[in-house]
Jmol script that loads the backbone (N, CA, C; Angstrom):
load data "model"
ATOM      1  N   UNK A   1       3.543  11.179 -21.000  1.00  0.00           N
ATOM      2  CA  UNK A   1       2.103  11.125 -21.016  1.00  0.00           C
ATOM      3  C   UNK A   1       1.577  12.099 -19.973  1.00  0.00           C
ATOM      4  N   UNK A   2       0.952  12.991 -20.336  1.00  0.00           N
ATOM      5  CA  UNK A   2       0.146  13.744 -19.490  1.00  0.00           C
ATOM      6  C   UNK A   2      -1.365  13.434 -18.622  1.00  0.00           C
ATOM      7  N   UNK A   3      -1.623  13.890 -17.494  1.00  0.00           N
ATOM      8  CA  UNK A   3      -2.576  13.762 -16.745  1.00  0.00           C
ATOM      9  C   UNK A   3      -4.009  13.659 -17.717  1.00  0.00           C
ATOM     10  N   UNK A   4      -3.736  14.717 -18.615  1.00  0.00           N
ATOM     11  CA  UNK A   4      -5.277  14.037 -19.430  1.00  0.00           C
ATOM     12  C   UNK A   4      -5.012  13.228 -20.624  1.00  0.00           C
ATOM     13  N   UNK A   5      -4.275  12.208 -21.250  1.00  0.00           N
ATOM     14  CA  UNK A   5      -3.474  10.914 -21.699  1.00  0.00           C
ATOM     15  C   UNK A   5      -4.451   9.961 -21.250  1.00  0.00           C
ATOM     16  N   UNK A   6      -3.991  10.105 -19.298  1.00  0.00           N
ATOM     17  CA  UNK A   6      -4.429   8.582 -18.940  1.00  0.00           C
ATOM     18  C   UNK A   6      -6.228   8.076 -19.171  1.00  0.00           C
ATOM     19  N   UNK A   7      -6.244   7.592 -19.471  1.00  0.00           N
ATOM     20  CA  UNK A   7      -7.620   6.426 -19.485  1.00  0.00           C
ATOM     21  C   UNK A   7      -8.003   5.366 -18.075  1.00  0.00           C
ATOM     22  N   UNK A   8      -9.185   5.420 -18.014  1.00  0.00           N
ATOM     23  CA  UNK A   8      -9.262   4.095 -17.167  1.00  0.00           C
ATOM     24  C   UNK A   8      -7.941   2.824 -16.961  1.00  0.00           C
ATOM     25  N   UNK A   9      -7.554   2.764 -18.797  1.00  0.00           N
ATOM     26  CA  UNK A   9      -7.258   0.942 -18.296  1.00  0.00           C
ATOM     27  C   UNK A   9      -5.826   1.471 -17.815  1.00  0.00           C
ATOM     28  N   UNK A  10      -5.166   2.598 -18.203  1.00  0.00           N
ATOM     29  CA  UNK A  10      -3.985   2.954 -17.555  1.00  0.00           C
ATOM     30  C   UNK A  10      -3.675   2.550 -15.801  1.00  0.00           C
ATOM     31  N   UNK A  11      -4.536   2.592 -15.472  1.00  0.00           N
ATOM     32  CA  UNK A  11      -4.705   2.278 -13.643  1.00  0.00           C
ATOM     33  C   UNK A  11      -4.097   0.670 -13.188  1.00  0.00           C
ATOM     34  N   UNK A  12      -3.324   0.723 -12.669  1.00  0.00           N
ATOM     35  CA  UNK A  12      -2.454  -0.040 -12.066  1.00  0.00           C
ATOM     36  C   UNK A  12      -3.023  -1.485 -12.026  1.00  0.00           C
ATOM     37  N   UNK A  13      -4.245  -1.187 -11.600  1.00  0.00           N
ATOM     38  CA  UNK A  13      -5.107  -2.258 -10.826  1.00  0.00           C
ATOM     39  C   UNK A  13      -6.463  -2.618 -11.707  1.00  0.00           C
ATOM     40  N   UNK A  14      -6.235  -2.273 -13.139  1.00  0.00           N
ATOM     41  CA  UNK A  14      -7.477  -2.143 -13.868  1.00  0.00           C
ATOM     42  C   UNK A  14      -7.090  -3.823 -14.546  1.00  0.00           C
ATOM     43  N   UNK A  15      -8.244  -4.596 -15.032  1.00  0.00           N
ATOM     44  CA  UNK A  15      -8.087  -5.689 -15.311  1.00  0.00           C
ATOM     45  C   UNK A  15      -8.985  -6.056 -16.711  1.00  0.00           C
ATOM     46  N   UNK A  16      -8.790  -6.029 -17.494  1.00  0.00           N
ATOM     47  CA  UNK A  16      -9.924  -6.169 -18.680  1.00  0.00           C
ATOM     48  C   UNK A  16     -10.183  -7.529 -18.052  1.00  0.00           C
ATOM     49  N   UNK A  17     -11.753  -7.581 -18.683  1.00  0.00           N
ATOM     50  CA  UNK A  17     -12.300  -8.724 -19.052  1.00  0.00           C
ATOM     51  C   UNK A  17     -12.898  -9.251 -17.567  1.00  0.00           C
ATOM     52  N   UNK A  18     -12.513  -8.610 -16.510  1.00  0.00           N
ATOM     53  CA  UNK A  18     -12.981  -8.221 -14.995  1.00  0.00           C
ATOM     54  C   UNK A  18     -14.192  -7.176 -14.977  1.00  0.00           C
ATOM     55  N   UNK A  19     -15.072  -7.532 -13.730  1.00  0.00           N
ATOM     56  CA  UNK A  19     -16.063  -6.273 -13.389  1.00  0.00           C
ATOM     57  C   UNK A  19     -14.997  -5.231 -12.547  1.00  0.00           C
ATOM     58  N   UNK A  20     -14.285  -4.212 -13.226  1.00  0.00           N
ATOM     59  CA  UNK A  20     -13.447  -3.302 -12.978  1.00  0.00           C
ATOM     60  C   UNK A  20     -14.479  -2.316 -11.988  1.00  0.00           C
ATOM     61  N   UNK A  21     -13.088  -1.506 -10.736  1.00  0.00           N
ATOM     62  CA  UNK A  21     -14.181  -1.021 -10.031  1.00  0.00           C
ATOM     63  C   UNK A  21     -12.966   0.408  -9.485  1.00  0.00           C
ATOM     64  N   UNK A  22     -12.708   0.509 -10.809  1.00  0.00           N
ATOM     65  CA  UNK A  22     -11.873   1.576 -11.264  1.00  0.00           C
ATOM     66  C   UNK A  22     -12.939   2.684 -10.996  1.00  0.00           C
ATOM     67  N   UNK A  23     -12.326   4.326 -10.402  1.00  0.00           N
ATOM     68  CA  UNK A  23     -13.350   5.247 -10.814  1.00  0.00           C
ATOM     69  C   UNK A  23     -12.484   6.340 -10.434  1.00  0.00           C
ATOM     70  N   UNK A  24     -12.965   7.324 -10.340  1.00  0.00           N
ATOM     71  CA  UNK A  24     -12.572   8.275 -10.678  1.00  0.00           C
ATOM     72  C   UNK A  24     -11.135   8.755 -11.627  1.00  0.00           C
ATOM     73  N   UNK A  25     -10.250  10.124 -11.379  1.00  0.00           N
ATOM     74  CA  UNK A  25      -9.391  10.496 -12.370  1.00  0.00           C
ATOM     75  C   UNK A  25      -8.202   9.463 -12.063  1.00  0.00           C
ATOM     76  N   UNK A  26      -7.473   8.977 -13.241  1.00  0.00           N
ATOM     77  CA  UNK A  26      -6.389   8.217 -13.273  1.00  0.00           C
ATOM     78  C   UNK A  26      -5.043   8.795 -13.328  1.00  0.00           C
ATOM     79  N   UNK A  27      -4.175   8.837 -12.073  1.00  0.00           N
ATOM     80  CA  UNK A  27      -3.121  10.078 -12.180  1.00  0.00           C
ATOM     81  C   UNK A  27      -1.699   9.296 -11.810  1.00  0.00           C
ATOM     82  N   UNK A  28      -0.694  10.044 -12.131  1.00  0.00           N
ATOM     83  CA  UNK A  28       0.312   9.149 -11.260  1.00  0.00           C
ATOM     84  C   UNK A  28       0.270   9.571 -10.166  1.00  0.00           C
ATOM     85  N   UNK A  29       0.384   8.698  -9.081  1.00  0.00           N
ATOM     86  CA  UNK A  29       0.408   9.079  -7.458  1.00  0.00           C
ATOM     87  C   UNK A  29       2.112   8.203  -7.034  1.00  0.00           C
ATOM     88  N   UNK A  30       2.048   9.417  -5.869  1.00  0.00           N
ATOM     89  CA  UNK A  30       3.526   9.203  -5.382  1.00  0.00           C
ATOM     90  C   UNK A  30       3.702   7.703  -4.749  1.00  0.00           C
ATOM     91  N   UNK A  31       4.877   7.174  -4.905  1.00  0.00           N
ATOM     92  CA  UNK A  31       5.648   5.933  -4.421  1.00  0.00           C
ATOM     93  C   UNK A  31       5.691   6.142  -3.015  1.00  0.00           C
ATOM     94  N   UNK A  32       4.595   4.856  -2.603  1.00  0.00           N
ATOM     95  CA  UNK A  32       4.759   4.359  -0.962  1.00  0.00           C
ATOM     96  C   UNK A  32       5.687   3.230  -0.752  1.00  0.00           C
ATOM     97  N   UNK A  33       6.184   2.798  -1.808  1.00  0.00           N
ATOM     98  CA  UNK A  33       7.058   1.234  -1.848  1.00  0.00           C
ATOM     99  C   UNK A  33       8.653   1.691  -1.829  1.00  0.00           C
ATOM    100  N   UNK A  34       9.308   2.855  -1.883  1.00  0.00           N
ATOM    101  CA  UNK A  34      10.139   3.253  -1.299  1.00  0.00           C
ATOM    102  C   UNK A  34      10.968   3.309  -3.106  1.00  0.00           C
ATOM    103  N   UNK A  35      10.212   2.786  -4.154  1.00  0.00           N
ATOM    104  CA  UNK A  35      11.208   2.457  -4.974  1.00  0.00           C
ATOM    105  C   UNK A  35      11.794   3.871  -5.663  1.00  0.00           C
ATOM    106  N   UNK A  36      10.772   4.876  -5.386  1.00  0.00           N
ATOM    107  CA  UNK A  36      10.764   6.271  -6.028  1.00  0.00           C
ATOM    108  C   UNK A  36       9.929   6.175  -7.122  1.00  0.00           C
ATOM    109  N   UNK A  37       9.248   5.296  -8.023  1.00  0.00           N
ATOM    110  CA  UNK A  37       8.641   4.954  -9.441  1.00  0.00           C
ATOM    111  C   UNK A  37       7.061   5.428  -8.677  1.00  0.00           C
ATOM    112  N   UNK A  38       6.331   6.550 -10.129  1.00  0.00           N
ATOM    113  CA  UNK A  38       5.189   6.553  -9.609  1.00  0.00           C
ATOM    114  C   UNK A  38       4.339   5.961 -10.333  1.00  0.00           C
ATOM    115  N   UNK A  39       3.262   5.500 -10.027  1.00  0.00           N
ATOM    116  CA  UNK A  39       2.199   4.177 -11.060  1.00  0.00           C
ATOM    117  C   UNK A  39       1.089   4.842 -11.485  1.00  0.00           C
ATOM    118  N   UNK A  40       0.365   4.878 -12.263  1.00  0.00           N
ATOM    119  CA  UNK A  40      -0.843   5.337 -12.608  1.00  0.00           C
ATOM    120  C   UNK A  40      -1.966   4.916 -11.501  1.00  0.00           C
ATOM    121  N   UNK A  41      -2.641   5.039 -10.954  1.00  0.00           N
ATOM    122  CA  UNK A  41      -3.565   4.814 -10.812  1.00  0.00           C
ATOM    123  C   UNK A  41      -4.899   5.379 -10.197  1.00  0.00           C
ATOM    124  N   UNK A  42      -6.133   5.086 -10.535  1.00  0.00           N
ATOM    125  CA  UNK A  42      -7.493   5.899 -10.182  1.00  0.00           C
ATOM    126  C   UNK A  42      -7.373   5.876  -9.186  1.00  0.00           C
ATOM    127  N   UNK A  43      -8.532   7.126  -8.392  1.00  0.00           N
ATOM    128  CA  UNK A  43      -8.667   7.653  -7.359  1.00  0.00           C
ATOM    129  C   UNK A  43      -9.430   6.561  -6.408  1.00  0.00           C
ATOM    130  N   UNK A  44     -10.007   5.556  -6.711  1.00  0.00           N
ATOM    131  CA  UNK A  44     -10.674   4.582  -6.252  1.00  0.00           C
ATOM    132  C   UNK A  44      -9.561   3.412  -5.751  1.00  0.00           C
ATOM    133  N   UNK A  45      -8.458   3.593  -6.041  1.00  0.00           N
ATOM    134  CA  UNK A  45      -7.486   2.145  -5.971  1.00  0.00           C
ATOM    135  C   UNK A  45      -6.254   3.099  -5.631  1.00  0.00           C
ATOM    136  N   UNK A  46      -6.006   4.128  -5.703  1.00  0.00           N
ATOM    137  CA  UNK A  46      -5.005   4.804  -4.929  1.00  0.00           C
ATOM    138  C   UNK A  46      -6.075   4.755  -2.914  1.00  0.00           C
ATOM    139  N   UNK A  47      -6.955   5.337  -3.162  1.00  0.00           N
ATOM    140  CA  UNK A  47      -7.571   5.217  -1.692  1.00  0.00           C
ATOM    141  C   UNK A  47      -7.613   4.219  -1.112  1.00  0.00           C
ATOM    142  N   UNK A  48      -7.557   2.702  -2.184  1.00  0.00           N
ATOM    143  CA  UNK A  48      -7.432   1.628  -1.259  1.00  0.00           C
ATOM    144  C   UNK A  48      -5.752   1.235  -1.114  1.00  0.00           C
ATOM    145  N   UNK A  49      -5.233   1.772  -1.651  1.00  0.00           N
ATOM    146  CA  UNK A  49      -3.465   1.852  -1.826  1.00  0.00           C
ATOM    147  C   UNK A  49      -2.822   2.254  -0.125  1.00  0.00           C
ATOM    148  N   UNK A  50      -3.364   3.690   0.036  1.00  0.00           N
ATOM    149  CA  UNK A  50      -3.227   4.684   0.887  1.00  0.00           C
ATOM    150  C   UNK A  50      -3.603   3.791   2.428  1.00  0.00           C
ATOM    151  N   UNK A  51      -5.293   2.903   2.819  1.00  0.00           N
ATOM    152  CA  UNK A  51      -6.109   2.287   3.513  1.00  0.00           C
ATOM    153  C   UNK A  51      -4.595   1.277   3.839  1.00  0.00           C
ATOM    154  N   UNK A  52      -3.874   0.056   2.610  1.00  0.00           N
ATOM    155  CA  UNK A  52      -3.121  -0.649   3.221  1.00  0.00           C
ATOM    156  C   UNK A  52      -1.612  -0.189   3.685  1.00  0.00           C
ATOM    157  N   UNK A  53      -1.586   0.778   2.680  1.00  0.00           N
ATOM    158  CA  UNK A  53      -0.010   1.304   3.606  1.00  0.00           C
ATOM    159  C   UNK A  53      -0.094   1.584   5.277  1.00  0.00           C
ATOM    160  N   UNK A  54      -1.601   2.548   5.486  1.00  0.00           N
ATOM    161  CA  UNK A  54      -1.703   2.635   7.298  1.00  0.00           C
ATOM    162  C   UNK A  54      -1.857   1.151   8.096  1.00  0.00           C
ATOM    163  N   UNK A  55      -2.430   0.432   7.372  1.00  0.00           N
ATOM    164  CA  UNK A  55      -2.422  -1.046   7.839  1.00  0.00           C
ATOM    165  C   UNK A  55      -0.934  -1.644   8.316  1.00  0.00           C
ATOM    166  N   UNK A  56      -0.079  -1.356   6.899  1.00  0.00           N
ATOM    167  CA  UNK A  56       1.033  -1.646   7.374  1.00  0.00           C
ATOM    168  C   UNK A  56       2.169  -1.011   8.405  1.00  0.00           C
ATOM    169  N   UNK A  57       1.865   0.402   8.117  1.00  0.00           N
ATOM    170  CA  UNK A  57       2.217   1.411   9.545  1.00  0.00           C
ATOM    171  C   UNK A  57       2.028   0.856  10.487  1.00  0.00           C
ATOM    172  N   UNK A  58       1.020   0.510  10.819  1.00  0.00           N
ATOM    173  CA  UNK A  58       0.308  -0.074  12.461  1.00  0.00           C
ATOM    174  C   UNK A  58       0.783  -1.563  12.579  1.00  0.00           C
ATOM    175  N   UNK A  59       0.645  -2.118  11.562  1.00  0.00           N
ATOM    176  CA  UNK A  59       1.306  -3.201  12.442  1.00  0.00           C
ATOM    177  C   UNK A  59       3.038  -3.475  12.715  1.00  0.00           C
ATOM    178  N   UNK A  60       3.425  -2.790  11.965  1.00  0.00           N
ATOM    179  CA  UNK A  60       4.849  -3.009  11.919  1.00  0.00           C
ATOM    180  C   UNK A  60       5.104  -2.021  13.593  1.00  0.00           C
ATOM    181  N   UNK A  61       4.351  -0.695  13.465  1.00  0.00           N
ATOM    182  CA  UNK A  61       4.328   0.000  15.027  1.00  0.00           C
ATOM    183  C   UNK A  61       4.413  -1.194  15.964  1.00  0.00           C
ATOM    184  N   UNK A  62       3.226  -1.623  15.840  1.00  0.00           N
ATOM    185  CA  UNK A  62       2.973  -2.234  17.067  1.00  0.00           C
ATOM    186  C   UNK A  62       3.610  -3.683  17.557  1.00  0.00           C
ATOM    187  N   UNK A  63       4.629  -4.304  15.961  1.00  0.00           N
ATOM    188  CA  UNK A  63       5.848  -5.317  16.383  1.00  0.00           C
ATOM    189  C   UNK A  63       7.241  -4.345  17.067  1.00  0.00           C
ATOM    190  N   UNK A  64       7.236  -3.342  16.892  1.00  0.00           N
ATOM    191  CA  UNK A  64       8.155  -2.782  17.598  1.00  0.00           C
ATOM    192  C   UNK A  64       8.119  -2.560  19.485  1.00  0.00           C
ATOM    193  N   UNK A  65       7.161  -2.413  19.576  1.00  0.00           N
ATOM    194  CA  UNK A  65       6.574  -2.638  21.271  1.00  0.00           C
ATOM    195  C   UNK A  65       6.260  -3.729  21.539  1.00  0.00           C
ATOM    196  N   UNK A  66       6.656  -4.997  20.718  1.00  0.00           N
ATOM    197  CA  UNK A  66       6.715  -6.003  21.896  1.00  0.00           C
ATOM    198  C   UNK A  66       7.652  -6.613  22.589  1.00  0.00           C
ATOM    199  N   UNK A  67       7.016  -6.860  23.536  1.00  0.00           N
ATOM    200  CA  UNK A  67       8.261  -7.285  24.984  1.00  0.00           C
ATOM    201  C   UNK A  67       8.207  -8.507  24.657  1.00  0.00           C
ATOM    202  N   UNK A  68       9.636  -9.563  24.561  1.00  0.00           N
ATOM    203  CA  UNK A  68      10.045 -11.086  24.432  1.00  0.00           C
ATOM    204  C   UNK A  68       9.321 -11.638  25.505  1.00  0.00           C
ATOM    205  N   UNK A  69       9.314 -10.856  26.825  1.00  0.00           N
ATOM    206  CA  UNK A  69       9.249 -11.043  28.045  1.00  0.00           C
ATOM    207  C   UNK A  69       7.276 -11.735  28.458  1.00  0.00           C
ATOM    208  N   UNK A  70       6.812 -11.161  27.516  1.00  0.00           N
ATOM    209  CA  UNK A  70       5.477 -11.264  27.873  1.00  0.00           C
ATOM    210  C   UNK A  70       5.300 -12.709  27.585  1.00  0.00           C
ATOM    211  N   UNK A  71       6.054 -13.445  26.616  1.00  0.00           N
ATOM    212  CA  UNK A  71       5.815 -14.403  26.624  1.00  0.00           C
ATOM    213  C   UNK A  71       6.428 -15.678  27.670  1.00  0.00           C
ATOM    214  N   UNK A  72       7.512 -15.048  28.602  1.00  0.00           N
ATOM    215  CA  UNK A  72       8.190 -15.458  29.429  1.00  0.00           C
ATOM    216  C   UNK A  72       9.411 -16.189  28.489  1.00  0.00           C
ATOM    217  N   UNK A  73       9.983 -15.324  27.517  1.00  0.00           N
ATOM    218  CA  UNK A  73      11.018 -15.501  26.759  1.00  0.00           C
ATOM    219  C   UNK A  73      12.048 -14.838  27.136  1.00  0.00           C
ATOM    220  N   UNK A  74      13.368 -15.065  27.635  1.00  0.00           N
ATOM    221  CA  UNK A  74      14.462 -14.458  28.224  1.00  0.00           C
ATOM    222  C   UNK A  74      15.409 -14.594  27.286  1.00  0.00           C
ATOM    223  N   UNK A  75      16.132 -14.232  26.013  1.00  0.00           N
ATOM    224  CA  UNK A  75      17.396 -14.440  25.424  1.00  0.00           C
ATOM    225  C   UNK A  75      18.299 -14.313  26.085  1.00  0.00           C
ATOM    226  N   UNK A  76      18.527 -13.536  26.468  1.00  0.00           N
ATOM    227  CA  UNK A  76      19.588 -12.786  27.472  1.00  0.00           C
ATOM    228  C   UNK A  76      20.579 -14.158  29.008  1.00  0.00           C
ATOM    229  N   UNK A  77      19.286 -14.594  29.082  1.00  0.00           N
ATOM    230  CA  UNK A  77      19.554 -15.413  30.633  1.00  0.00           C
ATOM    231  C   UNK A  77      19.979 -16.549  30.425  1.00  0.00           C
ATOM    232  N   UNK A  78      21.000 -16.812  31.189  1.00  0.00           N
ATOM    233  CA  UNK A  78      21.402 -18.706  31.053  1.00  0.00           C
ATOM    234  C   UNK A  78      20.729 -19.497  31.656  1.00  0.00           C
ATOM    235  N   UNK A  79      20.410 -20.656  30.945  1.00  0.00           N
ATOM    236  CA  UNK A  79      19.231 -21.345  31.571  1.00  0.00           C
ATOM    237  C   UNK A  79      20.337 -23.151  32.144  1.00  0.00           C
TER     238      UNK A  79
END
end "model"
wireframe off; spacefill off
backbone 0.3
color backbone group
């Protein structure tokens, strides 16, 4: 299927029978889920695609910098 094929309901996230809030061109966009598979979807729901992957960037960042310690948690020490 080619780029001008897809239709609205092609979009990943499109829902008949819903107030759909699908918009712009419907394309395949590249795999953030690591699986390699790319999904159809509009430019309106790929941007909110894109919005939670940095969400998930940042927080997974910011479980990597935490110290056990802050909570006065010692694994390490015999109690």
């Amino acid at each position: 299927m080619s780029v001008e094929e897809l239709d609205p309901q092609d979009c990943l996230e499109w829902a008949e029978g819903e107030d759909n809030s699908c918009s712009g061109p419907v394309e395949y966009r590249m795999p953030l889920s690591g699986t390699g598979r790319a999904f159809p979807r509009c430019e309106h729901h790929w941007d909110l695609r894109l919005q939670e992957r940095e969400r998930e960037l940042e927080r997974d960042e910011r479980a990597r910098h935490v110290d056990p310690s802050y909570a006065g948690e010692r694994y390490w020490d015999d109690y």
